[in-house]
Residue, then its C-alpha position, 0 to 999 in steps of 0.5 A: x608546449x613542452x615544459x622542459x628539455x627532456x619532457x620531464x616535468x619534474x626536472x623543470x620544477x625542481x630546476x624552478x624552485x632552485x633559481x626561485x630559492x637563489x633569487x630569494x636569497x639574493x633579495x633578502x641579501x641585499x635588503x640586510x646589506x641596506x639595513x646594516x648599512x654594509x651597502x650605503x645609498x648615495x646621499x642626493x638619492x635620500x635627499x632628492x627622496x625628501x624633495x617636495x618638488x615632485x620632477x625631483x622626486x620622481x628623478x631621485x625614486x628612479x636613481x634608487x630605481x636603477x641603483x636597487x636593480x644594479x645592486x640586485x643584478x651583482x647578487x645575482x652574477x655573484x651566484x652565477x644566475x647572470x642570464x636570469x632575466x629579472x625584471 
């Protein structure tokens, strides 16, 4: 099993260590964007987030779900990272 393209395994760590430091910052990014309230979750998602029925709950916790991930997903094509692969 090779680790890079051209055997190097240097290039491949610095190369990892690279996209782990955009990723990172992408994170924290978005996380101060929520905390400052520069980027606003939709109302229903907290309401439904507050439910104590629980199929309300669980509807709301995946809308916030996708809408974190979609979020996440703009960082990182902002940063040209758009074939990342995250999960």
């Amino acid at each position: 099993m090779t680790l890079c393209r051209n055997n190097n395994p240097s290039a491949t760590a610095d190369e990892t260590k690279a996209k782990s430091k955009a990723l990172n910052e992408a994170k924290s990014e978005l996380l101060e964007d929520y905390k400052t309230g520069f980027t606003k979750m939709p109302v229903e998602v907290i309401r439904g987030l507050q439910e104590k029925e629980s199929s309300d709950k669980a509807a709301a916790i995946e809308r916030l779900r996708n809408i974190v991930k979609e979020a996440f997903e703009l960082k990182i094509a902002d940063r040209g990272m758009a074939n990342s692969n995250v999960g």
